[in-house]
The first five atom37 places (N, CA, C, CB, O) and aatype in JSON, in Angstrom:
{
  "aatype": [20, 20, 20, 20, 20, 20, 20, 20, 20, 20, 20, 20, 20, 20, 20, 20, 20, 20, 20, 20, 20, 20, 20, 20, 20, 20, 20, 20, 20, 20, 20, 20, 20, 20, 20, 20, 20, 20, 20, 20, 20, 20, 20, 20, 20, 20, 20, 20, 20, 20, 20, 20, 20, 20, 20, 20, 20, 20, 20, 20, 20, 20, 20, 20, 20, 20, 20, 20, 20, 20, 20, 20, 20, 20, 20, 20, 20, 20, 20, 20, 20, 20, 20, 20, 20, 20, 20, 20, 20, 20, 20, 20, 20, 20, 20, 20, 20, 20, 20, 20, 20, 20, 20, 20, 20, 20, 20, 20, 20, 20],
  "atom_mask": [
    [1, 1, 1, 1, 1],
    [1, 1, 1, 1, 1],
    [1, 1, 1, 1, 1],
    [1, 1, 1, 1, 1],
    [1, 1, 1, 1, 1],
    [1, 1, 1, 1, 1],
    [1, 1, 1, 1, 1],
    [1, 1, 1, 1, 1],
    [1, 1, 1, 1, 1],
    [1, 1, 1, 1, 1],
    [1, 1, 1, 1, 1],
    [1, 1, 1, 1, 1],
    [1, 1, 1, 1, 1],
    [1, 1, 1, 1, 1],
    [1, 1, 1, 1, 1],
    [1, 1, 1, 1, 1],
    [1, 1, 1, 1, 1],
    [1, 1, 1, 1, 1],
    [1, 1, 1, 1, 1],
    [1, 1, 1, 1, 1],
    [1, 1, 1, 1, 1],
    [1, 1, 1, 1, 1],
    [1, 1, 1, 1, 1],
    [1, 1, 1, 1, 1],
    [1, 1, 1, 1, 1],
    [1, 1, 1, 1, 1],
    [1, 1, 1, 1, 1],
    [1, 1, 1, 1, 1],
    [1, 1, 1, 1, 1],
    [1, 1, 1, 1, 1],
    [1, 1, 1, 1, 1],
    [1, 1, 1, 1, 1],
    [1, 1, 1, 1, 1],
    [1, 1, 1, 1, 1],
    [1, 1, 1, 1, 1],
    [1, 1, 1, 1, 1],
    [1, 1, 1, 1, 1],
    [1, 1, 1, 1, 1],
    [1, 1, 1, 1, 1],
    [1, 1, 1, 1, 1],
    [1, 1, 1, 1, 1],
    [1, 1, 1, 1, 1],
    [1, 1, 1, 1, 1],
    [1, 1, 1, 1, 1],
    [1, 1, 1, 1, 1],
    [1, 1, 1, 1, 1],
    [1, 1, 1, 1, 1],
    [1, 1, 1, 1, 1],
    [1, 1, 1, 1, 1],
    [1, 1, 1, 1, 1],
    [1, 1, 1, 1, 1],
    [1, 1, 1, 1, 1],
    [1, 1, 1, 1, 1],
    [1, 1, 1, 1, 1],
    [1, 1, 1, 1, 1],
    [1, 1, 1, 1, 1],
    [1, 1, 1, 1, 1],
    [1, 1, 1, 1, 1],
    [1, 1, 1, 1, 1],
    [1, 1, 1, 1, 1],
    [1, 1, 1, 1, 1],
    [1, 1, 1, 1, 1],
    [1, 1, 1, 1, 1],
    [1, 1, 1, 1, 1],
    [1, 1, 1, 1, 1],
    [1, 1, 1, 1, 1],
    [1, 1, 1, 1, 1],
    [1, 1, 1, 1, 1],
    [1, 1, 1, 1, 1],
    [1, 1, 1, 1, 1],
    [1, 1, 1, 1, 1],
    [1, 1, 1, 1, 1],
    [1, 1, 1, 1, 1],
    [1, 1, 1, 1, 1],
    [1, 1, 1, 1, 1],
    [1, 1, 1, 1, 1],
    [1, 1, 1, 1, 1],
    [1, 1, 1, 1, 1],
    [1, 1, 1, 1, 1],
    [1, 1, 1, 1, 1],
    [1, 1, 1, 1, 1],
    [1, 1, 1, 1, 1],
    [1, 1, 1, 1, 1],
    [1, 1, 1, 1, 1],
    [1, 1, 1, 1, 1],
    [1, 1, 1, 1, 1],
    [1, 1, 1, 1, 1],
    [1, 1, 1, 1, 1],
    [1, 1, 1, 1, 1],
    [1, 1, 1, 1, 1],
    [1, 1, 1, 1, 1],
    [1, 1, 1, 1, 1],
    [1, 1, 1, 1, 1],
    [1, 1, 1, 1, 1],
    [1, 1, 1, 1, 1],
    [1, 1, 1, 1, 1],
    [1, 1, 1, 1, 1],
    [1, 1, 1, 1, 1],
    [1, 1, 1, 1, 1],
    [1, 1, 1, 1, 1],
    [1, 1, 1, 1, 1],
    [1, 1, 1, 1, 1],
    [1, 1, 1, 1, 1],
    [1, 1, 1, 1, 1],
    [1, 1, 1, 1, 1],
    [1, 1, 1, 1, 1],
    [1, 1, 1, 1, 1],
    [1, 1, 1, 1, 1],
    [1, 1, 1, 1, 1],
    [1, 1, 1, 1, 1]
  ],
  "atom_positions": [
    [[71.39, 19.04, 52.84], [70.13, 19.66, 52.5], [69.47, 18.84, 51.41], [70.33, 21.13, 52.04], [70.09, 18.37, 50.46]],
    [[67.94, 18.66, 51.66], [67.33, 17.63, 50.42], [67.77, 18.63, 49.56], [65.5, 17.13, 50.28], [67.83, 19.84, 49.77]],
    [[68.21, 17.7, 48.09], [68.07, 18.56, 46.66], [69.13, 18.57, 46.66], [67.42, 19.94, 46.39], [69.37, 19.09, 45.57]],
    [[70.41, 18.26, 47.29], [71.56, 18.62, 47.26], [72.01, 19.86, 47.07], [72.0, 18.03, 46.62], [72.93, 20.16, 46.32]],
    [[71.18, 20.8, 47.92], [71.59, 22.35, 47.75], [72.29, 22.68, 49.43], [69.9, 23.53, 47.31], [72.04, 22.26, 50.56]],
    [[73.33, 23.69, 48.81], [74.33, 24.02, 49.9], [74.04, 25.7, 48.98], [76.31, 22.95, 49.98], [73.8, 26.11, 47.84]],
    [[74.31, 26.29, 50.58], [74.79, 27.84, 50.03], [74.97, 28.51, 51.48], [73.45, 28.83, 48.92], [74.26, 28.16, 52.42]],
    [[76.18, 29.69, 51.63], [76.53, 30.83, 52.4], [77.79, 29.78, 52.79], [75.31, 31.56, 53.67], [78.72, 30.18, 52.1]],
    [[78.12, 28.93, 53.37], [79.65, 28.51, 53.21], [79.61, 28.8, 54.69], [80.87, 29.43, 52.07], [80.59, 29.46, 55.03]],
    [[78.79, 28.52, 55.68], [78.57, 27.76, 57.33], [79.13, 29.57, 57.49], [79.95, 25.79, 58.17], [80.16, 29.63, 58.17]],
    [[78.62, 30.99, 56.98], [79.75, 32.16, 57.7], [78.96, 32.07, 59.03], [79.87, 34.08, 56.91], [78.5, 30.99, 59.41]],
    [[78.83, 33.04, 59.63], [78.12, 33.35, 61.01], [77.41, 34.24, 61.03], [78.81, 33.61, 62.02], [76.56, 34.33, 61.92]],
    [[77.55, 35.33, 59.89], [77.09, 36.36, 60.0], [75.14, 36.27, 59.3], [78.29, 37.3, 59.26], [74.2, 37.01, 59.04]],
    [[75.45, 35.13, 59.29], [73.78, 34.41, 58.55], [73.97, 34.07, 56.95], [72.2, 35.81, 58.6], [73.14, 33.68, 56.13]],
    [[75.32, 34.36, 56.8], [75.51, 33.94, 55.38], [75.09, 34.29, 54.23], [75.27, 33.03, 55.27], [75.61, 33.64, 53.31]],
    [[73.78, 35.67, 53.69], [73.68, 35.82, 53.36], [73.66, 37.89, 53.16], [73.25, 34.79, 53.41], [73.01, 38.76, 52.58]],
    [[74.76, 37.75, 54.04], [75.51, 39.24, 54.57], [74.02, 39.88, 55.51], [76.12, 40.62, 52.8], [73.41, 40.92, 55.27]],
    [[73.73, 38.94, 56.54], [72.8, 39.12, 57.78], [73.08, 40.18, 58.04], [72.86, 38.29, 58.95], [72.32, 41.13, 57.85]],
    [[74.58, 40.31, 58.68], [75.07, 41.55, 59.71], [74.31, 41.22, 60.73], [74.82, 43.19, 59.28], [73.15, 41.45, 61.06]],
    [[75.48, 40.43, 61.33], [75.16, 39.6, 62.55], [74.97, 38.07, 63.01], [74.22, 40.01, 62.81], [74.73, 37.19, 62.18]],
    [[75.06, 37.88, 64.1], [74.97, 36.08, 64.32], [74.14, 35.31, 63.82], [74.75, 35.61, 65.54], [73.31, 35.79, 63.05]],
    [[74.12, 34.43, 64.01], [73.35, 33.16, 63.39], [72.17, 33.15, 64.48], [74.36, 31.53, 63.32], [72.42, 33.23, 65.69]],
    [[70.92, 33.06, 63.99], [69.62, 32.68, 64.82], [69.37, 31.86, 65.97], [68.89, 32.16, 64.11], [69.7, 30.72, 65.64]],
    [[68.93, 31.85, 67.19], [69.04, 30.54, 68.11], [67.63, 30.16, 68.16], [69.69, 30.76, 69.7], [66.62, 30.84, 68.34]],
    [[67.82, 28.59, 67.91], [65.95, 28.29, 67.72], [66.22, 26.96, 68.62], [65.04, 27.88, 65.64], [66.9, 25.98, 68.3]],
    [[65.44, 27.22, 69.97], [64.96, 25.9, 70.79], [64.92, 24.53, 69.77], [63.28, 26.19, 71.46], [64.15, 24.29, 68.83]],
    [[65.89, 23.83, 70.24], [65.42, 22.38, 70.41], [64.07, 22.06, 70.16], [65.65, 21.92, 71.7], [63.05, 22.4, 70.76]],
    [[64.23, 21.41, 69.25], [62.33, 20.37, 68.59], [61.75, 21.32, 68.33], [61.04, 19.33, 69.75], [60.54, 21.11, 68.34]],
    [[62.09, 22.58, 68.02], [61.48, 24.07, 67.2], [61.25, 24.35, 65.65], [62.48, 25.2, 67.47], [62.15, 23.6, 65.27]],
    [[61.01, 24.58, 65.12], [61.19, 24.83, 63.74], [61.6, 26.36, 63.36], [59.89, 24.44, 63.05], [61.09, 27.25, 64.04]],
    [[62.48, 26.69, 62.32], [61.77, 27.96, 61.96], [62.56, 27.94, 60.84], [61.78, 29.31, 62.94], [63.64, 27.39, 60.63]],
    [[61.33, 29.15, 59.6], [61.8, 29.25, 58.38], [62.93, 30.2, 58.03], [60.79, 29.5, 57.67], [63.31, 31.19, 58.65]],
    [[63.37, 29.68, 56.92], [64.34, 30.62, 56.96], [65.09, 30.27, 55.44], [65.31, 30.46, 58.41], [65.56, 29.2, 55.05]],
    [[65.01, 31.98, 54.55], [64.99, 31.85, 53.39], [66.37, 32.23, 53.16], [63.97, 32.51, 52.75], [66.72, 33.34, 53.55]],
    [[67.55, 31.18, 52.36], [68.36, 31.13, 52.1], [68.81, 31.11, 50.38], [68.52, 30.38, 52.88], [67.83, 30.59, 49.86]],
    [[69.59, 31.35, 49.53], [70.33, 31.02, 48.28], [71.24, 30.01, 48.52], [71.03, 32.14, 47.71], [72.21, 30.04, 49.28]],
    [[70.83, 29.03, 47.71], [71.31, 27.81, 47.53], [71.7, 27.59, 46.3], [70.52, 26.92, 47.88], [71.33, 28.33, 45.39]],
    [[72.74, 26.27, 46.07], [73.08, 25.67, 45.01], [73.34, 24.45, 45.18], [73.94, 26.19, 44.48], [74.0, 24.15, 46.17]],
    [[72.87, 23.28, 44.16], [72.73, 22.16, 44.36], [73.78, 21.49, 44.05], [71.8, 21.78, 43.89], [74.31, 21.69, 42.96]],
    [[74.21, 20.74, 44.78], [76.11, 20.11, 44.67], [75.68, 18.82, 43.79], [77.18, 19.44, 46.68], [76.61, 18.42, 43.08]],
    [[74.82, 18.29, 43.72], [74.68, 17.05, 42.51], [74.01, 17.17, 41.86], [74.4, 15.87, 42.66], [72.91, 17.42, 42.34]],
    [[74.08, 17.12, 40.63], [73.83, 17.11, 39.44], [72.56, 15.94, 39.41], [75.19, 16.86, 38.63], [72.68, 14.79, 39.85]],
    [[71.31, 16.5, 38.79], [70.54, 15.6, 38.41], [69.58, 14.99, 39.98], [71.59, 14.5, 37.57], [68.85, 14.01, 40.14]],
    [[69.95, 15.89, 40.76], [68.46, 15.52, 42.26], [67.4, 16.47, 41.68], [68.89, 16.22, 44.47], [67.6, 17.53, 41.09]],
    [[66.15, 15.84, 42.01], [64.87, 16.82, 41.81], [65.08, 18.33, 42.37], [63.54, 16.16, 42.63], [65.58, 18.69, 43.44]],
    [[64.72, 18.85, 41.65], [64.53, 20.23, 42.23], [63.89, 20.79, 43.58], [63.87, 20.78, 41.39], [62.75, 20.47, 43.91]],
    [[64.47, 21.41, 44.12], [63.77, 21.61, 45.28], [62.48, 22.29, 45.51], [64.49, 22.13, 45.94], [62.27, 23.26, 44.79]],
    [[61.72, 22.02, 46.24], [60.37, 22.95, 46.41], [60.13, 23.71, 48.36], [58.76, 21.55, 45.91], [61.02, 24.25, 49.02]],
    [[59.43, 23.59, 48.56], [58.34, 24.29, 49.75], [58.27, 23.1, 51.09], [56.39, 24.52, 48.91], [58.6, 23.12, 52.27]],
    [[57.62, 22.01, 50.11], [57.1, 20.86, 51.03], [58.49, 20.02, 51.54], [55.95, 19.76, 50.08], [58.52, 19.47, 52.64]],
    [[59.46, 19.99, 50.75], [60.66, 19.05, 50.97], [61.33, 19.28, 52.32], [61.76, 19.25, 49.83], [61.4, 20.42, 52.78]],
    [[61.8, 18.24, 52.93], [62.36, 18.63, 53.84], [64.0, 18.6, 54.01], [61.74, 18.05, 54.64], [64.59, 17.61, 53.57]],
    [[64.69, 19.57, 54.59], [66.0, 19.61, 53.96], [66.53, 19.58, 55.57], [66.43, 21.08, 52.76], [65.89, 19.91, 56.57]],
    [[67.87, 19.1, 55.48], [69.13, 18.74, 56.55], [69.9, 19.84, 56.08], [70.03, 17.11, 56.45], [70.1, 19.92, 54.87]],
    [[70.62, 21.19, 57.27], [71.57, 21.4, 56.79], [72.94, 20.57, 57.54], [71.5, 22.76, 56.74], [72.85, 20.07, 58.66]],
    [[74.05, 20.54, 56.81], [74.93, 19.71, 56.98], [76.71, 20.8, 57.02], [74.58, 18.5, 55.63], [76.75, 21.89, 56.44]],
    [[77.64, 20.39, 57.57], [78.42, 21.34, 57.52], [78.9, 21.03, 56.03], [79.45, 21.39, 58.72], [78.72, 19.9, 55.57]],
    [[79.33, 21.74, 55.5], [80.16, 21.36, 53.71], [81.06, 20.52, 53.5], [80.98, 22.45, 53.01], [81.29, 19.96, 52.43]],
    [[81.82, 20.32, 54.88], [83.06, 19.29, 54.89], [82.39, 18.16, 55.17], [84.28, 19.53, 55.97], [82.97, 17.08, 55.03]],
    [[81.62, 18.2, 55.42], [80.7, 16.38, 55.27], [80.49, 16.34, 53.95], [78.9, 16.04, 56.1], [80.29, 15.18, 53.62]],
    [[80.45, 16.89, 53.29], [79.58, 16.69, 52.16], [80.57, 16.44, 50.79], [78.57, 18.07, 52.02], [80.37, 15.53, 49.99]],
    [[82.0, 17.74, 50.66], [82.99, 17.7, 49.68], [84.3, 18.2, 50.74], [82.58, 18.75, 48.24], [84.23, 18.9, 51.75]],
    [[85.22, 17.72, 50.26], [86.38, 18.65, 50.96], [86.73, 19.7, 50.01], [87.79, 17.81, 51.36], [87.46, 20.61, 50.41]],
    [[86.27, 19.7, 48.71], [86.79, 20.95, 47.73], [86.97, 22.03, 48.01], [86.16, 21.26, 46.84], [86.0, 22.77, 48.2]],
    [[88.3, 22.52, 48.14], [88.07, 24.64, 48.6], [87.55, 24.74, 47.88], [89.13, 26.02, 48.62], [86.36, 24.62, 48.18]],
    [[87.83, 25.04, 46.28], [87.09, 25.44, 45.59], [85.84, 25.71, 45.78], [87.2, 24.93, 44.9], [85.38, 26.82, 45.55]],
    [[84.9, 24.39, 46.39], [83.35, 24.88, 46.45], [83.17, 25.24, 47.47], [82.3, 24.04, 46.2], [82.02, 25.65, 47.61]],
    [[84.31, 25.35, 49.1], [83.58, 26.33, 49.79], [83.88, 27.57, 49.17], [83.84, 26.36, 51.22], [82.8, 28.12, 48.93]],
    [[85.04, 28.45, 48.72], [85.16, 29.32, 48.3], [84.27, 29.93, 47.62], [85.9, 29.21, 47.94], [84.07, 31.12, 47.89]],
    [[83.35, 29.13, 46.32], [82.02, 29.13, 46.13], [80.85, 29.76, 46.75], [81.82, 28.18, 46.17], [80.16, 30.75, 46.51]],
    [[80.86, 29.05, 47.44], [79.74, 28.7, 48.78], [80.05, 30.09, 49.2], [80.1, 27.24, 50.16], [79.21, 30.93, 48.9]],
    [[81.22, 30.51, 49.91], [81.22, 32.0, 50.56], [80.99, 32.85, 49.61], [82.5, 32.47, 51.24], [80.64, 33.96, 50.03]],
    [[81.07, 32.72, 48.27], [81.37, 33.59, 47.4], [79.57, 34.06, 47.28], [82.36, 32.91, 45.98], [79.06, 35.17, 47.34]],
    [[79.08, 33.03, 47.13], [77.63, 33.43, 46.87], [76.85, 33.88, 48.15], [76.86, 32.22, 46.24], [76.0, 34.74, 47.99]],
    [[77.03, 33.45, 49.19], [76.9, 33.92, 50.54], [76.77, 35.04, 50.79], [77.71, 33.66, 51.21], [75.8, 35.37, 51.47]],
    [[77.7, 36.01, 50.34], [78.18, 37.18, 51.19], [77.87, 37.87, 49.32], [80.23, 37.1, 52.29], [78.73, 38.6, 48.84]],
    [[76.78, 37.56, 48.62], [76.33, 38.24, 47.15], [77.65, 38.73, 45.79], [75.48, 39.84, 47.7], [77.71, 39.53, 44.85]],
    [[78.49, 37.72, 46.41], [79.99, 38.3, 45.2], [79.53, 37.61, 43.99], [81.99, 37.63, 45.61], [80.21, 37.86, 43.0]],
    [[78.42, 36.7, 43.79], [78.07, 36.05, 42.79], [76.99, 35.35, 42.82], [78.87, 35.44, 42.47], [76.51, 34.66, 43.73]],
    [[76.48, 35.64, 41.34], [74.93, 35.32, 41.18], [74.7, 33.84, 41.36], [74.34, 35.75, 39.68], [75.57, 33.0, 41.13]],
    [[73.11, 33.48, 41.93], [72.85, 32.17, 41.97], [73.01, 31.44, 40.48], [71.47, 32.05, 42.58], [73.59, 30.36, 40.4]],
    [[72.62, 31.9, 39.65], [72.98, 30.99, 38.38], [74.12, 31.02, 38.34], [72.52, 31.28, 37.07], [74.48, 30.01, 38.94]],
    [[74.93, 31.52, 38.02], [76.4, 31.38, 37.98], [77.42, 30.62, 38.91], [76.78, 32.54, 38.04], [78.49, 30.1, 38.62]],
    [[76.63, 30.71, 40.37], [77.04, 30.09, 41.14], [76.79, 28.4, 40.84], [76.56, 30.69, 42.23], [77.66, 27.53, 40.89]],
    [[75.79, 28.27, 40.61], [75.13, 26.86, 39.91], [76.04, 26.15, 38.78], [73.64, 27.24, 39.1], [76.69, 25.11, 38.89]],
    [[75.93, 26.82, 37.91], [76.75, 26.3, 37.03], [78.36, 26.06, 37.32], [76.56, 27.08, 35.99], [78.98, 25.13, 36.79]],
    [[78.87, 26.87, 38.07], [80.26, 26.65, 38.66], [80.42, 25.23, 39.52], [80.58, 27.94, 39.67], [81.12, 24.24, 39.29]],
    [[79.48, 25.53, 40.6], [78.63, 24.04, 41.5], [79.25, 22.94, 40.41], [76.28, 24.0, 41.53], [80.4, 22.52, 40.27]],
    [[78.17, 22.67, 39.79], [78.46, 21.48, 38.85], [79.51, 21.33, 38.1], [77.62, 21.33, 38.03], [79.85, 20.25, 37.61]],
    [[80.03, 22.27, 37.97], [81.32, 22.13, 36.74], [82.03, 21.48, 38.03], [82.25, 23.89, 35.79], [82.18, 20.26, 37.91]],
    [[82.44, 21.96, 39.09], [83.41, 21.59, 40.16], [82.67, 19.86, 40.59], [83.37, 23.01, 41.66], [83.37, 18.86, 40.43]],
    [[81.43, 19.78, 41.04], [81.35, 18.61, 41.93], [81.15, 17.5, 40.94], [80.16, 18.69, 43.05], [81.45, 16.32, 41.14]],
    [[80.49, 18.12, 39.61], [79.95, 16.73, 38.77], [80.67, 16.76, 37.58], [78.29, 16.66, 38.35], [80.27, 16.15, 36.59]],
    [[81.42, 17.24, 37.6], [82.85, 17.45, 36.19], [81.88, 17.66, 34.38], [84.22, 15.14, 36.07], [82.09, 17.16, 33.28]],
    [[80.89, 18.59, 34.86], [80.57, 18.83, 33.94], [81.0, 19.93, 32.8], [79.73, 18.81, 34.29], [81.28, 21.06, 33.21]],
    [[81.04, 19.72, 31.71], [81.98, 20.9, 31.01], [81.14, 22.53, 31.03], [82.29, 20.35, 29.15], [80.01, 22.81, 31.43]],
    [[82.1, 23.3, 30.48], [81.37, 24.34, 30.08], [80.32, 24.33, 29.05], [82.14, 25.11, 29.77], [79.34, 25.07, 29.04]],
    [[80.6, 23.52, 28.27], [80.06, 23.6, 26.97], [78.83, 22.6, 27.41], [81.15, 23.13, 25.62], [77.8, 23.11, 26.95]],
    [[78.53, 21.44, 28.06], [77.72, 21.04, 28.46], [76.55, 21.57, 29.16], [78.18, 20.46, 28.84], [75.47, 20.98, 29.21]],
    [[76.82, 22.92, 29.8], [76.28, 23.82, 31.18], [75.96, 25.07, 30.29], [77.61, 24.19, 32.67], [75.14, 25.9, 30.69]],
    [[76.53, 25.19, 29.24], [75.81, 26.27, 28.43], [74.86, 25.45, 27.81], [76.7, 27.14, 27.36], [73.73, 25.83, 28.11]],
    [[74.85, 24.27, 26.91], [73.31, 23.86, 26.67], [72.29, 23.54, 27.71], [73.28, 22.73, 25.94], [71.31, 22.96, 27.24]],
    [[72.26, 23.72, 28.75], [71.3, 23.54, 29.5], [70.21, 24.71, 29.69], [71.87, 23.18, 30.58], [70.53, 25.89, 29.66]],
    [[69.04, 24.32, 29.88], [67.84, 25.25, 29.59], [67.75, 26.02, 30.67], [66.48, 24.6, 29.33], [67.36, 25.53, 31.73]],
    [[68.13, 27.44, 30.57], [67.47, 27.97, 32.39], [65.99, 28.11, 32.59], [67.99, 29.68, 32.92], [65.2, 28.54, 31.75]],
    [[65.75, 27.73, 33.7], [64.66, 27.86, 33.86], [64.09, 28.8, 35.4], [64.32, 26.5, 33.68], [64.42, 28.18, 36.41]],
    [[63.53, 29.77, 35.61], [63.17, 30.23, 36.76], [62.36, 29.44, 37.33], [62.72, 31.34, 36.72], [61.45, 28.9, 36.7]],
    [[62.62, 29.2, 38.87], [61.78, 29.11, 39.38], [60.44, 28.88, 39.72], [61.97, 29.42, 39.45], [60.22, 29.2, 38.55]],
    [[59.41, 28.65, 40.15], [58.25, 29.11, 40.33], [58.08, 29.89, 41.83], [57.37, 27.96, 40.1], [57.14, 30.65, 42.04]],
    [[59.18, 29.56, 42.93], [58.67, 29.39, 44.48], [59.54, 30.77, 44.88], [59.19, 27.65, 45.47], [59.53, 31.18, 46.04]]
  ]
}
């Protein structure tokens, strides 16, 4: 995904406790579709609207249980997107705690 954001951990149920299968969208189709994410590298631009994102299975990306465990964890709402974030990075970019508490939160705009 551009931005290096991953989130729901590939479940089926739509990953974000859908209740129920995953969407079927024709070939050369588009469709939107609003997900919770967290960005696995440290330091990519933030994501917006216009960007265009790949999703990718997670095992391409890290083999860490840890961050699928993550990944499902925030998926299925056992844990908040910030929290999930900061965990993200502590795991993929070995950033400390104490590093991830000085960082500025910032909401959103989108």
């Amino acid at each position: 995904m551009g931005g290096g954001g991953m989130g729901g951990g590939g479940m089926g149920g739509g990953g974000m406790g859908g209740g129920g299968g995953f969407m079927r969208v024709p070939p050369e189709r588009m469709k939107k579709v609003s997900v919770t994410t967290v960005c696995l590298e440290h330091g990519k631009p933030d994501p917006n609207p216009k960007m265009a994102y790949k999703m990718v299975p997670l095992e391409q990306f890290t083999d860490n249980p840890q961050v699928r465990v993550l990944c499902e964890a925030l998926g299925y709402g056992q844990v908040t997107q910030n929290t999930a974030q900061a965990a993200a990075w502590h795991l993929m970019d070995d950033m400390s705690w104490q590093q991830l508490a000085k960082k500025n939160r910032v909401e959103s705009k989108y």
